[in-house]
Structures are given as C-alpha cells and as structure tokens.
C-alpha positions as CSV (number, residue, x, y, z in Angstrom):
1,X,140.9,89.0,115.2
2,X,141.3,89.6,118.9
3,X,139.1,92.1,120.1
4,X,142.0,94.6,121.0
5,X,142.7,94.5,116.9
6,X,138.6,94.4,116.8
7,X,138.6,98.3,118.8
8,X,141.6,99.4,116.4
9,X,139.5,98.1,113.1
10,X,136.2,99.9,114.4
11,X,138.1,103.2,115.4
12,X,140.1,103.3,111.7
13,X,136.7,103.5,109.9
14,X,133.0,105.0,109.3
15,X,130.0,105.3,107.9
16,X,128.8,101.5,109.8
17,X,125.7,99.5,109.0
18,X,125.4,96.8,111.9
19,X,123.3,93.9,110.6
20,X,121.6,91.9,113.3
21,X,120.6,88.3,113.0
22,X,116.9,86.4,111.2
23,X,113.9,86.6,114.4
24,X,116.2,89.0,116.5
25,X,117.0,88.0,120.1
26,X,118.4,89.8,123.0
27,X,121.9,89.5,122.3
28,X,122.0,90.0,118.8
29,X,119.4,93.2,119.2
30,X,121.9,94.4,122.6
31,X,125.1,94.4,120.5
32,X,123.5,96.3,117.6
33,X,122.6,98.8,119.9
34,X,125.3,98.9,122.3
35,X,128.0,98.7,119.6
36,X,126.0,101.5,117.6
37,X,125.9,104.1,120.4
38,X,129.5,103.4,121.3
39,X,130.2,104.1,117.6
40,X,128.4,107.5,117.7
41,X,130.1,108.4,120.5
42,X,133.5,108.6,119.3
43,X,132.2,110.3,116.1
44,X,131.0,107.8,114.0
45,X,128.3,107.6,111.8
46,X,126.5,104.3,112.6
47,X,123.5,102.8,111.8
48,X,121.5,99.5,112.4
49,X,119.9,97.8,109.5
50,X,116.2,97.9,110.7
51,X,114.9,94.0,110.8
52,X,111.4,93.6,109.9
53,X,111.5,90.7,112.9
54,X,112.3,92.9,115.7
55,X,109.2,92.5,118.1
56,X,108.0,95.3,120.5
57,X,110.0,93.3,123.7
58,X,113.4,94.5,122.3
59,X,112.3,97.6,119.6
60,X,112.7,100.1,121.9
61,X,116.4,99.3,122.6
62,X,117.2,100.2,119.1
63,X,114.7,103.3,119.0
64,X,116.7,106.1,116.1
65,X,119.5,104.0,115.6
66,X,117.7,101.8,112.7
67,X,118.3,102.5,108.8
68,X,116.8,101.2,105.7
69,X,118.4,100.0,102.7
70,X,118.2,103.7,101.5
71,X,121.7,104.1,103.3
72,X,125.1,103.0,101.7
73,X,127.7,102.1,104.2
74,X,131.3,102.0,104.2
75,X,131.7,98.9,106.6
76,X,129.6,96.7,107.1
77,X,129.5,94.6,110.5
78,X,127.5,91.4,111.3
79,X,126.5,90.8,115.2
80,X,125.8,87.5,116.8
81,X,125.2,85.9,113.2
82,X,127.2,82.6,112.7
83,X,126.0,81.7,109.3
84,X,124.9,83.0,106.1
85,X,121.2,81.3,106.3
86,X,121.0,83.9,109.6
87,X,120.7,86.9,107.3
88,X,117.4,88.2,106.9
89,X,115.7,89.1,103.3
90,X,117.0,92.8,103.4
91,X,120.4,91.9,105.1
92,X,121.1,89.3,102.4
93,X,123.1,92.0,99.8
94,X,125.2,92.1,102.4
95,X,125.8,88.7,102.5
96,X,129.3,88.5,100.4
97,X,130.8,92.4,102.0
98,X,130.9,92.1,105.4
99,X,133.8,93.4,106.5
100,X,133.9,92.5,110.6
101,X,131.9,89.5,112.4
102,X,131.6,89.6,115.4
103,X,130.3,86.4,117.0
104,X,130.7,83.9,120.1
105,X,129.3,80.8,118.1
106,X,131.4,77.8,117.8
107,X,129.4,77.1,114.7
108,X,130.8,80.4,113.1
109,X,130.7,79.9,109.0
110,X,133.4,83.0,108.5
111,X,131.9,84.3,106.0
112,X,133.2,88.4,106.4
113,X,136.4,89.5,105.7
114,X,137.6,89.7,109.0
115,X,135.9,87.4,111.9
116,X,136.3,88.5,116.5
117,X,135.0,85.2,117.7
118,X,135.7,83.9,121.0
119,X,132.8,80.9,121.6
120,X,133.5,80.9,125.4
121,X,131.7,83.7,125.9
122,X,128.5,83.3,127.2
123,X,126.9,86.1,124.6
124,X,127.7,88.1,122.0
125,X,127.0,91.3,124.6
126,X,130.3,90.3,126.2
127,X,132.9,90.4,123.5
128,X,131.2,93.1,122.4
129,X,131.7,95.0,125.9
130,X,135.3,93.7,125.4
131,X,135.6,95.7,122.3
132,X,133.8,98.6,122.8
133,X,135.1,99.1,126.3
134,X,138.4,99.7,124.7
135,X,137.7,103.2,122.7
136,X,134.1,104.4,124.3
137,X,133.1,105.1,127.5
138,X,130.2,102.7,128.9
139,X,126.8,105.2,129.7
140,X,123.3,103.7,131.2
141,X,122.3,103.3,127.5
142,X,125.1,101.4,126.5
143,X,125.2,99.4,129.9
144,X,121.7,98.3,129.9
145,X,121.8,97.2,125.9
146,X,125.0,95.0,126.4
147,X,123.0,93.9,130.0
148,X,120.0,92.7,128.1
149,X,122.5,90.9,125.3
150,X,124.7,89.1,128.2
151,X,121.8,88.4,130.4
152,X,119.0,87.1,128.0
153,X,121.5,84.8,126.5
154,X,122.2,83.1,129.7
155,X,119.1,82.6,130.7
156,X,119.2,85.8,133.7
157,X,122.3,83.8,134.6
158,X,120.7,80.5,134.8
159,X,122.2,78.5,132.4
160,X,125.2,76.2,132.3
161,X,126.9,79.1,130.1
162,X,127.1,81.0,132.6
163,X,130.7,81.8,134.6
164,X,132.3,83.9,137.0
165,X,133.3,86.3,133.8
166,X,129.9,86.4,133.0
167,X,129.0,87.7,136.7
168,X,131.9,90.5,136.5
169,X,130.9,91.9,133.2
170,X,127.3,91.9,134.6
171,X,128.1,93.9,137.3
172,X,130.8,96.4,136.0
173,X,128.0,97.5,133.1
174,X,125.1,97.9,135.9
175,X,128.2,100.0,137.5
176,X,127.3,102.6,134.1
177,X,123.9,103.7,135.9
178,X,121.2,101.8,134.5
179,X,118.5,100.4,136.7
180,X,118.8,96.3,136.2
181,X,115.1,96.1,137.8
182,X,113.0,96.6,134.9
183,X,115.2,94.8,132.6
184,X,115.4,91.6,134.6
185,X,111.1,92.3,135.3
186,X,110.5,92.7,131.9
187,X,112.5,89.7,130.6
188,X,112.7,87.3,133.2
189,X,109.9,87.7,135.5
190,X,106.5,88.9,133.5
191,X,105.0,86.5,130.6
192,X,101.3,88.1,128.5
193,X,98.4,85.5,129.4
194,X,98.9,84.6,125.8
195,X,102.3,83.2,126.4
196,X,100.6,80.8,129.4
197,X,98.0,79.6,127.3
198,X,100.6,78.5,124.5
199,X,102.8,76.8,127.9
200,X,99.6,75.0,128.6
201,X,98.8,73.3,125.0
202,X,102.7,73.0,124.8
203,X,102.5,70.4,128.0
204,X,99.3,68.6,126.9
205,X,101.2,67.9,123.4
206,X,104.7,66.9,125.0
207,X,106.4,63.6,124.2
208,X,108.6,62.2,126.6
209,X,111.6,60.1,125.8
210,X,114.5,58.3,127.1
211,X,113.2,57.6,130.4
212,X,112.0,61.2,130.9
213,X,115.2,63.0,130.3
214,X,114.1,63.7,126.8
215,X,111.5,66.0,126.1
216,X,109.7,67.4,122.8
217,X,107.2,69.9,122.2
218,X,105.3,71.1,119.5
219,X,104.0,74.7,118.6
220,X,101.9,74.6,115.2
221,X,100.7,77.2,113.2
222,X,96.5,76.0,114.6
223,X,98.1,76.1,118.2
224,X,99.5,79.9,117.5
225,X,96.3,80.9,115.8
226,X,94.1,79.1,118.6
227,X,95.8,81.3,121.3
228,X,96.0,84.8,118.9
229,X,99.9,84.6,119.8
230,X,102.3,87.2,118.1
231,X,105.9,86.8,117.7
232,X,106.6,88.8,121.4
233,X,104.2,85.9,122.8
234,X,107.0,83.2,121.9
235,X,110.3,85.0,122.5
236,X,112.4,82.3,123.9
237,X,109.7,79.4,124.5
238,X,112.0,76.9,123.9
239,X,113.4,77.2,127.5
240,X,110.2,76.3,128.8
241,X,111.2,72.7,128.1
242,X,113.9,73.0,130.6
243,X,112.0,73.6,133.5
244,X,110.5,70.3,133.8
245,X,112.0,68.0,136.4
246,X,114.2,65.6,135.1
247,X,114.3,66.6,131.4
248,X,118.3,66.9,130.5
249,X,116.9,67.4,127.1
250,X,114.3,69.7,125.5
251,X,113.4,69.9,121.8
252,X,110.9,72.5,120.4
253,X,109.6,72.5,117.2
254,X,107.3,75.3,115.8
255,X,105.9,75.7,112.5
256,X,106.5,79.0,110.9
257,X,104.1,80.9,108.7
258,X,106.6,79.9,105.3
259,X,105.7,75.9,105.9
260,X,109.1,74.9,107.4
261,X,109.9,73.9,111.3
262,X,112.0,75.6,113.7
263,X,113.8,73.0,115.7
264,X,115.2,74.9,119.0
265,X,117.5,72.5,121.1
266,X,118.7,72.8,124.8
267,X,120.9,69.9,126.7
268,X,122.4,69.8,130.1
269,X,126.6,69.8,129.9
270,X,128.0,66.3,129.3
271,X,125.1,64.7,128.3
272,X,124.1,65.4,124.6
273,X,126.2,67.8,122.6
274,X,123.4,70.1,120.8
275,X,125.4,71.6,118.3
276,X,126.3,68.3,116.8
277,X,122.4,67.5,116.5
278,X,121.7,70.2,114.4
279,X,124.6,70.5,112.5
280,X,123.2,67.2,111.5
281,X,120.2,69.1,110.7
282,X,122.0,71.9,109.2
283,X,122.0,74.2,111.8
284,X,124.3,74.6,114.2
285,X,125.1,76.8,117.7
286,X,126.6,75.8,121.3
287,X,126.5,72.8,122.9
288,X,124.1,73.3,125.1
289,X,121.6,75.3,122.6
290,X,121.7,75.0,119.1
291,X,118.7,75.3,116.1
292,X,118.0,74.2,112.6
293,X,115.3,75.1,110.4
294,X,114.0,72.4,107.7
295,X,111.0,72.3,105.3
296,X,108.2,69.5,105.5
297,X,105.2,68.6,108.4
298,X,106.0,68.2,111.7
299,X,106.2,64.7,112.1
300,X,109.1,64.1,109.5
301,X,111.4,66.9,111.2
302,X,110.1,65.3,114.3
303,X,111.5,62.1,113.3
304,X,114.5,63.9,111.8
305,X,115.4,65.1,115.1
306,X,115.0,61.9,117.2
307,X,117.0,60.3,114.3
308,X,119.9,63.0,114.5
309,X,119.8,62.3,118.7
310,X,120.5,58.9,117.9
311,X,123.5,59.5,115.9
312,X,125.1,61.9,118.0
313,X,124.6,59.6,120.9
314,X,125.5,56.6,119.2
315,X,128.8,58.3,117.0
C-alpha cells in the first residue's frame, strides 16, 4: 500500500486503536501520537493503546490520547512494529486483526491485513508525515511528535540513515510552530547522573574485538540495580557503543528482569550487515541497527552473537 492509498484507507474509516511497539521508542511513541491527533482532527475517533512500557521521557507526548483494553475498535493500526514478537502483553489480541501496518523496517513480517512500508525511510515518523500530510493539516502538536519520531530514530541526524529527505521533512514539520530546542535538549543533549554511572561500568566491562572495530558491552540486571537505573535511565544506550573511536561495530547486551538478553546491534554502512546478524538470532531490523531477544546467561547469547558475526561475515 503506498501511502496515498494509506491517507484514503485512514479517511474511509473510524473508531482507531493505534498499537505501538514492546519498550516504546521515539518513533514508534511519535507516530502513535502524531497519527492520533491528525485522526482527531478530521473527525475521527482515535485512540492509542496505553503501553505499560512507555517511560516518563516520551509519556507526555501521548498525554489523553491513551486507552485501555476497555475500548473496542473498528480498525486497528500497528506503528513502527515489524514483527509479531514486538506486540506487548495487552497488544497481543490484536495480534491476528490488524487491519493497516505501517512500518519502514526491511524486516517487516506482514502480519495485518494491509501493510505501507517503505524501508528507506529513515523512521517510521516520516512515512507517517507522508500519510498524514495528505488529509490533516500539520499543527505544533503534530509537528513536534512526528519531529521526535524522525529525529530520535536517526540519531538527531547523526546516523548513516540519515539523507537529504530526512533534512526536508525535518524542517517543513518545525515550519508547523513547534520549538525544536527543548526537544533536541531533552533528547539529545541532557543524560540523569544515573545514565553516566551505567556509561562508566559499561566501559570498564567492554570487550574489544576484531582489531578494535568490534565492540561489546554488557548491562546486567547487578549493574542496573547497582546504579538504581529505571527504564528512562537506558533509553537508547546502545548508541553509546558507537562513540568510541574506531569501533565500526557495537553490540549491547542487557539482561531483562524476565531472565532473557536484549542484544541491540549498530554497524557502520558496508561493513557488517546488522539485520542479517540478528535475523540469525531471530530478530531482525536495518542494516545498520537491528535487535534480538534470546533466553539464557549472558555468556551463551554473548557467544551466540560473536558466532552469528562470524557467519554473516564469512556467508
């Protein structure tokens, strides 16, 4: 579905519930919201499923536009979720009546009835301003949610996924009013003392392969408690690894509180394709970021990884 048919298919129906994705991000949280206000707009009744792993850093973007599973939609529409193993535990009815995805992953499993996917996109936030763009009219509110989608998903601009298309749909939503200051402060340029401390314990643990250009970390459940860290704390840690000179390759694993490991994967373009390692590891994502989850200890998914690496490099 091309995101003119996408518009068409959103303005021919009601009563929405927009489902977000498992540990909620920027883009998946700014395309709930920015697609929910549009939807209002024109008329619509639209709510967002509220996800119990939203953290304070992006709840107030979706402050009164969050339902529980009291309400019963007529469509139902996933955002920035590429797989069925993204939905959270009170997402999952959901699982086989989606009616619209709307994704940028290449890993996309097409699991709704009808999928808007376009993987070069650099987020979500921009297909989504695509869409919406086409049938609502873009105010401050829905400007700075589809800002914080396109802009924490790139890294504020930073990463290798980000093009000139990215830079024009930057600037025409800060051309709806909103003031890109805080956002970029709050995202991009402030970290809680917490967050430091867990940096610190995260370089005296890291593991250095490949001449350098490899790097691992690893953020267990002792380290969390240690440090007092909440989920806000380690929004996005896994492109701390990146800022090392000379790594081209950054692998973070982190325990969760269920007793699997988080494996969060960045790679510089051309030199290991990311989404290969974790689909490998059954995840899956870009090629320059991808994830997996997997049950066990650290050391076997750390020697899980290093062993997927290997086959990717040597296949």
């Amino acid at each position: 579905m091309t995101p003119q048919e996408a518009a068409a298919f959103l303005t021919a129906h009601d009563n929405y519930l927009i489902l977000t994705h498992v540990r909620p991000d920027g883009d998946t949280t700014g395309c709930a919201a920015g697609l929910c206000r549009a939807l209002r707009q024109t008329g619509k009744r639209a709510f967002v499923l509220d996800n119990p792993g939203l953290t304070e850093l992006f709840a107030p973007y979706l402050d009164g536009l969050t339902i529980g599973s009291e309400f019963v939609p007529e469509t139902v529409v996933s955002v920035d979720i590429a797989a069925k193993s993204l939905f959270f535990e009170e997402a999952k009815p959901y699982l086989d009546r989606v009616d619209l995805a709307i994704d940028h992953h290449p890993s996309q499993e097409f699991f709704a009835e009808q999928t808007c996917l376009d993987s070069k996109h650099a987020s979500c936030g921009q297909l989504i301003y695509d869409i919406v763009r086409q049938f609502a009219s873009i105010t401050p509110e829905i400007g700075e949610a589809l800002y914080v989608a396109l802009s924490t998903d790139c890294g504020c601009f930073q990463y290798s996924n980000t093009d000139a298309s990215v830079h024009r749909a930057a600037a025409e939503l800060m051309d709806s009013g909103f003031d890109p200051y805080p956002v970029n402060r709050r995202f991009f340029r402030t970290k809680t003392f917490k967050r430091l401390k867990l940096e610190s314990l995260l370089t005296a643990g890291m593991e250095l392969r490949d001449g350098g250009q490899t790097a691992l970390v690893f953020l267990t459940r002792a380290m969390i408690e240690e440090v007092g860290a909440s989920e806000r704390d380690m929004d996005d840690i896994s492109a701390f690894v990146g800022q090392i000179e000379g790594v081209k390759n950054g692998v973070t694993l982190k325990e969760t509180a269920d007793g699997h490991v988080k494996i969060s994967l960045r790679t510089d373009p051309g030199d290991l394709n990311a989404s290969k390692v974790c689909a490998l590891l059954g995840g899956g994502g870009h090629a320059a970021a991808a994830g997996a989850m997997l049950e066990g200890g650290m050391e076997s998914v750390r020697q899980a990884v290093i062993d997927a690496i290997k086959a990717v490099r040597n296949g």
